[in-house]
Phi, psi and omega in degrees: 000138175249162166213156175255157150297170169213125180258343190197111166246146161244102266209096145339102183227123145089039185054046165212144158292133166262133165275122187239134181287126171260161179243343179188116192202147222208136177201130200265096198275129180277350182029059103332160177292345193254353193044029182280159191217110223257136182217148174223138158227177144247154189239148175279170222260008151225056171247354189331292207296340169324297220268342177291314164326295176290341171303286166341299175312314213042020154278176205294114134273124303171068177224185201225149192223137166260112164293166200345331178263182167248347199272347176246184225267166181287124195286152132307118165231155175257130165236181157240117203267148191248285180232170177215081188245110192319130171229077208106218150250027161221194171238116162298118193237170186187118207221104215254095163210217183211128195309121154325160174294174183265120177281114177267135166060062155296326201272310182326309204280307158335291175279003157272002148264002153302303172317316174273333145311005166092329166310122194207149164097199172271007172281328173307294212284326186295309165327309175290304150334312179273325165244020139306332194278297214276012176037036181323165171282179173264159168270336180265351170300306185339292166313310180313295204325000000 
């Protein structure tokens, strides 16, 4: 097994990312035949009911996690929310899945669909900018689906 710090999670909702601040998170490659991966974080404590939610569901989540640096780019994962537990003023949350393929030339493919969208100059550059943070889906993902 390897583990990572974990720094930063993001929860797919409605074809945008949402950001939840961890304070403090750990994420576990199980290296298994399932290829599976255990992620904890703490959340603050009014986030409960969201994620007590996806627990309830047991569905399938969609989120993006920055690993041991802030400079690098955000792994994919399918996830599961497993428990939700108060601690404080936060929330232990802990979820089990397994990393999406790896989005290669995320940024390329990005601006080469800005590009084609007519965008240019600093409107090009505020664009791009803005959606490296919030990670839209792609069109050429889309196609794929």
């Amino acid at each position: 097994m390897k583990t990572f710090k974990m720094l930063s999670l993001g929860v797919e909702q409605d074809d945008q990312v949402v950001d939840y601040p961890v304070h403090d998170g750990i994420i576990i490659n199980q290296e298994n035949t399932e290829r599976s991966w255990i992620l904890e974080m703490l959340i603050d404590l009014s986030h409960q009911e969201m994620f007590e939610k996806l627990k309830q569901t047991e569905e399938i989540v969609a989120v993006q996690v920055v690993i041991s640096y802030p400079g690098n780019e955000p792994a994919p994962f399918e996830v599961v929310v497993h428990a939700v537990k108060a601690m404080g003023d936060h929330i232990s949350v802990l979820m089990k899945g397994t990393l999406k393929r790896a989005r290669r030339k995320y940024a390329e493919t990005l601006l080469s669909e800005l590009l084609e969208d007519g965008f240019e100059g600093q409107e090009l550059l505020e664009r791009f900018e803005t959606d490296m943070r919030t990670r839209p889906g792609l069109r050429k993902d889309e196609a794929k689906s």
